[in-house]
C-alpha positions as CSV (number, residue, x, y, z in Angstrom):
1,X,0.0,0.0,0.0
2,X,3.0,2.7,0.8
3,X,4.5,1.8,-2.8
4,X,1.2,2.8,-4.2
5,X,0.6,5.8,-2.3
6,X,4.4,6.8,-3.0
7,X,4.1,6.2,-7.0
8,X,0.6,8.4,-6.9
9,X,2.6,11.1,-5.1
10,X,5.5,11.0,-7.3
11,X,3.0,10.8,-10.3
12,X,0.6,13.6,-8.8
13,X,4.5,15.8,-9.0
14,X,5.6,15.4,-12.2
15,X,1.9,15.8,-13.8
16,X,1.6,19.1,-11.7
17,X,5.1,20.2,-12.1
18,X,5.5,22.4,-15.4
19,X,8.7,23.0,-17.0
20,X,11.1,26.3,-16.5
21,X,10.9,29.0,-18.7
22,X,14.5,30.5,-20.2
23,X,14.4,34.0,-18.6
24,X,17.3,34.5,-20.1
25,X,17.5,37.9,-22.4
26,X,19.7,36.3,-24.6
27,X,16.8,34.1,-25.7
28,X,13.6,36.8,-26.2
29,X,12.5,35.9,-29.3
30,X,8.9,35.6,-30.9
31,X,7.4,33.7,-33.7
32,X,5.2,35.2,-36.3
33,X,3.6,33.2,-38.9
34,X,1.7,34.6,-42.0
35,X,-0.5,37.9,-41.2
36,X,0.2,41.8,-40.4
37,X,1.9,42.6,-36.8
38,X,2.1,46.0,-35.7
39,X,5.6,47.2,-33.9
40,X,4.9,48.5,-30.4
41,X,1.9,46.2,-30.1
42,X,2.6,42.6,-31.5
43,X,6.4,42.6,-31.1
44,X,8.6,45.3,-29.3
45,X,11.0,47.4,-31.0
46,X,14.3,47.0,-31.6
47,X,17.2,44.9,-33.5
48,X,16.3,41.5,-34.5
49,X,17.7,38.4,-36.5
50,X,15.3,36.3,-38.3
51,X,15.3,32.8,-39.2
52,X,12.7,31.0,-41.1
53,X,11.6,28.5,-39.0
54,X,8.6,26.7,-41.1
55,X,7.7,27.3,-44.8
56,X,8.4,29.6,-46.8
57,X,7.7,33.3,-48.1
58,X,7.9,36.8,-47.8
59,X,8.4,39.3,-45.3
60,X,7.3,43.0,-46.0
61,X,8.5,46.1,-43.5
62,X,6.6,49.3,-43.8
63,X,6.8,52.3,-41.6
64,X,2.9,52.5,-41.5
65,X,-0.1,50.8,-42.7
66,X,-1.2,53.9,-44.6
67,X,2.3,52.2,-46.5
68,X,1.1,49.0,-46.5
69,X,-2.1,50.0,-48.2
70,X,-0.3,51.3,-51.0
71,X,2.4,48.8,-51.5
72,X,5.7,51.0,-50.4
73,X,7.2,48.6,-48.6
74,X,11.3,49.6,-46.4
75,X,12.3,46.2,-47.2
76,X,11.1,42.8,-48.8
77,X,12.9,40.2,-47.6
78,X,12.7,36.3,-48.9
79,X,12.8,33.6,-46.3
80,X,12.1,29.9,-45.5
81,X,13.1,27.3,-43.3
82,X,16.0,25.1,-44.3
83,X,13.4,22.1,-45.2
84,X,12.9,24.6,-48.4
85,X,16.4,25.8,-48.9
86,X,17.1,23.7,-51.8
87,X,13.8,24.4,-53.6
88,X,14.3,28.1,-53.4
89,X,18.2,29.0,-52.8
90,X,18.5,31.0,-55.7
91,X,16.1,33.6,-54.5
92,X,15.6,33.0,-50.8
93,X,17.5,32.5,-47.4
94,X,16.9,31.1,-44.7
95,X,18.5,33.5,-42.0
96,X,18.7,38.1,-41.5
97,X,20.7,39.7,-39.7
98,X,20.1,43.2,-38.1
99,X,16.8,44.4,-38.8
100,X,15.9,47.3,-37.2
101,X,12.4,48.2,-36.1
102,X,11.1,51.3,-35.0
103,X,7.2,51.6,-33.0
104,X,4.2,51.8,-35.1
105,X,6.1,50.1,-38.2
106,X,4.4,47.8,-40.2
107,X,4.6,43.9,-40.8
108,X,3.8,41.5,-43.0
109,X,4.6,37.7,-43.3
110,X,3.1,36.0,-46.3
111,X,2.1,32.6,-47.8
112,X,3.4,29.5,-45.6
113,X,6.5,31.3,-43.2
114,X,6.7,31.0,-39.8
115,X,9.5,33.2,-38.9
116,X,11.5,33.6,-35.3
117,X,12.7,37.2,-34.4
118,X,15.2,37.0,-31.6
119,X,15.9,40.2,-30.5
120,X,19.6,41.4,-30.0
């Protein structure tokens, strides 16, 4: 009966017991997937590195959405994961270094991309 009572306790633990969560500034990052984000509300501003972490596709910046609406896009840049690197290496990467963005910029990631921005 103790050996029972002792494996449901030990059980009741790990069930109940979630995992920690890297605090670690080094690490803020956030994933975005296709749809419009908004800098200052869906992501802070700042530096960032990107990587395409899933799919592939495009990834518009535009100081404002009045932009956006008429397609004057800061920078266009071609990602996907490394699953489509092959497929598409003539035209797209899978990694971007330093991108800078400022509050109340514009962004928009299209067709399949997920893409990670871990912030410098």
């Amino acid at each position: 009966m103790k050996k029972i009572i002792s494996f449901l306790l030990i059980l009741t633990v790990c069930l109940t017991t979630t995992p920690a969560v890297n605090t670690d500034a080094k690490q803020n990052y956030k994933k975005l997937s296709a749809g419009e984000y908004v800098v200052g509300e869906d992501i802070s501003s700042g530096k960032y590195d990107l990587r395409g972490v899933d799919g592939w596709g495009l990834v518009y910046i535009y100081k404002s959405e009045d932009d956006y609406d008429n397609s004057n896009a800061l920078k266009l840049i071609c990602l996907c994961s490394k699953d489509y690197i092959d497929k598409f290496k003539s035209v797209y990467t899978t990694t971007y270094h330093n991108l800078k963005l400022k509050k109340g910029y514009y962004i928009s990631v299209q067709y399949t991309l997920t893409v990670k921005f871990t912030s410098q």
